[in-house]
N, C-alpha and C positions, 0 to 999 in steps of 0.2 A: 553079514547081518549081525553078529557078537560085535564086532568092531563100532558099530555104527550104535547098539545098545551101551558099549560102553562111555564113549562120547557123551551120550545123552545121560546116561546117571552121573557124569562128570561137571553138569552145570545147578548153579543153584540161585534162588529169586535175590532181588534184593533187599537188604533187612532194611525195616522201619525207619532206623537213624540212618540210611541211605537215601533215602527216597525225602525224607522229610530234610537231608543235606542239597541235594538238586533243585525239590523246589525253592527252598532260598533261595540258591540260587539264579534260579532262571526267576525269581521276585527281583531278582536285587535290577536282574538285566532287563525285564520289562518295563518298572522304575527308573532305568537309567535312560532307557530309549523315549520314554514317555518326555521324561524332563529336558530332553535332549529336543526333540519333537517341538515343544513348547516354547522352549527357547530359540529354535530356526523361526519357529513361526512367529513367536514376538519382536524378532530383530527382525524379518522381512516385513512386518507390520509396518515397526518405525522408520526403516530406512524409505518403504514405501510414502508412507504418510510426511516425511524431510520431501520426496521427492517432488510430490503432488504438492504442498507450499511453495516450494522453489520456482515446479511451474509458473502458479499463479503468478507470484509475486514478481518476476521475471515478464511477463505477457504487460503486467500495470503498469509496473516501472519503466518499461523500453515504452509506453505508449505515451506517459506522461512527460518522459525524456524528450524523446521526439515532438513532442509538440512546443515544450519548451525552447529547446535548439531551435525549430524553425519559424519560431511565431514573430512577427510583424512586430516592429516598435516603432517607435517613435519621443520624440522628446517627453510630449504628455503622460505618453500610456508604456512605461518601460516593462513591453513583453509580457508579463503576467503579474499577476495579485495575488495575495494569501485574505480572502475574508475571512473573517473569524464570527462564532458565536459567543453569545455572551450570556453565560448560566452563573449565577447569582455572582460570585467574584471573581470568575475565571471568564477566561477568553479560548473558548477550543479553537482554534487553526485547522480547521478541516476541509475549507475548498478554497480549490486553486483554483484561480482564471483566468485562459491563457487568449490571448490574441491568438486565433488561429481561423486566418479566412480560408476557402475551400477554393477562393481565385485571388485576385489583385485588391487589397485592403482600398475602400470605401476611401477612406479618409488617411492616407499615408503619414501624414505630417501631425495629425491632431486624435482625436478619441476613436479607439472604434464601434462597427455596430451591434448590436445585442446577437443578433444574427452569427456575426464571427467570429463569436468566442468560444470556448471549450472547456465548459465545467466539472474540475475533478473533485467526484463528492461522494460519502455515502449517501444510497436512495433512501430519502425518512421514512418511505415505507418498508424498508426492509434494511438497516443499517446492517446484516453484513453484504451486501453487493456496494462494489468501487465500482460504481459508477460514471463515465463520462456523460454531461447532456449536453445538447446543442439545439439554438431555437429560429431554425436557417427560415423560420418566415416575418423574425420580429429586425424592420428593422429601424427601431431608434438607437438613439446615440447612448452610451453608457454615463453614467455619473464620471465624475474626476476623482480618479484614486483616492483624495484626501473625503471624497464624503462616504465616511466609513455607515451611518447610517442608511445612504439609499443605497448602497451595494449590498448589506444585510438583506432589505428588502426584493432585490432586485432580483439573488441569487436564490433565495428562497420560496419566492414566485415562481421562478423557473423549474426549482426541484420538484414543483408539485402539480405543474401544470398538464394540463391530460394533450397538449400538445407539444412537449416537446418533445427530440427525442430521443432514448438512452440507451448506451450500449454499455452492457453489463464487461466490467475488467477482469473480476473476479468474486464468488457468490461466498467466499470462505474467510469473510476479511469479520476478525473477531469484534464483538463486541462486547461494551459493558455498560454498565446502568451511570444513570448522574447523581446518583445519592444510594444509601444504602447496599446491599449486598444483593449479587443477581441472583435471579429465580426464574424458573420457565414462564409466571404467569405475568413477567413483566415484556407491555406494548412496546413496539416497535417506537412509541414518541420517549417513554421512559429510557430508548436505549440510544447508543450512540457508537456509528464505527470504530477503531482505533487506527487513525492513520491521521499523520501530522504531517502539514507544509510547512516551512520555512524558505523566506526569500531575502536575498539580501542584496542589495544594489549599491554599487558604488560608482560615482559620486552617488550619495544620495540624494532624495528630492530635497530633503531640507538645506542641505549643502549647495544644490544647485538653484533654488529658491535664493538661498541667501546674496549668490553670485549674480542673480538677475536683479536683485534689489542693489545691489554694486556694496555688499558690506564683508561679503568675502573674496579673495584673489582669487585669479584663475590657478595659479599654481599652488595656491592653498586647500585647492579641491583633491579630496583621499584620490585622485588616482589609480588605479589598479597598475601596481610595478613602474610607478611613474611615465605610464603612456599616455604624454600626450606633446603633441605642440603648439606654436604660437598660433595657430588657428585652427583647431580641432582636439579634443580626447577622445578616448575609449572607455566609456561605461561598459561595466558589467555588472552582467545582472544573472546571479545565480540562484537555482532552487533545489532545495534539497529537500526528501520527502524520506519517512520514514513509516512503514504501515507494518500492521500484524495477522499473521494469515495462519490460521488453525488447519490443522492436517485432516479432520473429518468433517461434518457439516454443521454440527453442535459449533454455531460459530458464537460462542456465549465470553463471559469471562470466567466461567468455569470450566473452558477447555486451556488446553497446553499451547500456545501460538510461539510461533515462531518470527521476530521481530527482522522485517528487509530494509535494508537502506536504498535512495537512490540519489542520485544527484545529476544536474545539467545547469551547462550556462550557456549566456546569450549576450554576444556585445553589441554597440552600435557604434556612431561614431556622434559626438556632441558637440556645434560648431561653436567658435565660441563669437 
């Protein structure tokens, strides 16, 4: 019992500048795990948000790939089209349209039907959905590449039509406005997706227009790697797309987007 009372008048409290030394400390380490905390969370944020872009853009691109590889040509109608809009001096390139019948193309040799094509577009009523449309009950013939005005109308018709119909690619494809600066209380007609077509075709039409009028050579036609022979070349014809996919739903041009590339080509054979 003496033994066990000595022990015990042998301990003493902590003084004030000790106590007031530890909470700092265990300040500085609550602070540190906080910031620590914040920072996991905000790199799984963005790594998340890269990931969910990637998807999208990956799902558009393989679908719009795909239909280009396999679409139907022909001399007239080489494989697919870039129409464009035309806002005061600018020309957007935002829907491609591709020959893609769902059997044996209608018309193999010549134009084909409205019916068998595949429209890749933002929906005007909602420009961020990459949209494909298809109008498998219309079927007249299309315009000729060169009448860039009825394919305006044609394709435009179709986006809006309450029968055709659309399978949504991706709902995060960013937008931005066509004049001034975005704002939340700007309509779906004020905006516009971000995502660009580019196609390029060689020979081209006017190349091989000019060799049906007999005023350019056959072997003066661009070639692709010089394929061709004394009775047939190889056109190609490539499409390269380029679209921007924002990581949350705020698919505005006040969000952060992430820019995808994609590309596919289609040849045939052109007799001569």
């Amino acid at each position: 019992m003496r033994v066990k009372q000595i022990a015990t008048a042998g301990r003493r409290a902590l003084t004030l500048a000790e106590l007031l030394v530890a909470s700092a400390i265990m300040v500085l380490i609550a602070a540190g795990l906080a910031t620590l905390s914040a920072t996991v969370h905000s790199a799984n944020t963005y790594a998340h948000g890269r990931i969910v872009c990637a998807q999208h853009a990956r799902v558009a691109l393989d679908r719009i790939e795909h239909a280009v590889e396999n679409a139907a040509v022909s001399e007239q109608f080489p494989a697919c089209l870039v129409v464009t809009e035309q806002v005061g001096s600018e020309e957007l390139p935002h829907t491609l349209v591709v020959w893609s019948p769902t059997a044996t193309a209608a018309n193999p040799s010549g134009l084909p039907l409205v019916k068998e094509l595949a429209i890749y577009a933002p929906d005007p009523a909602k420009p961020s959905r990459l949209t494909e449309f298809r109008a498998s009950n219309n079927a007249n013939v299309v315009p000729a590449p060169s009448n860039v005005t009825a394919w305006r109308t044609l394709v435009e018709s179709l986006k809006t039509s309450d029968t055709t119909e659309k399978i949504v690619l991706t709902d995060r494809l960013r937008t931005a406005p066509l004049s001034g600066e975005w704002t939340s209380n700007l309509t779906a007609a004020q905006l516009r997706g971000v995502v660009r077509f580019h196609r390029l075709v060689a020979p081209s039409e006017q190349q091989w227009a000019e060799y049906k009028a007999g005023t350019r050579a056959w072997n003066a036609l661009a070639w692709p790697l010089d394929s061709y022979r004394t009775t047939s070349g190889t056109r190609a014809i490539a499409c390269q797309t380029e679209l921007q996919v924002v990581a949350g739903h705020m698919a505005s041009a006040a969000s952060t987007a992430v820019p995808f590339f994609g590309s596919a080509m289609r040849t045939h054979e052109l007799a001569r």
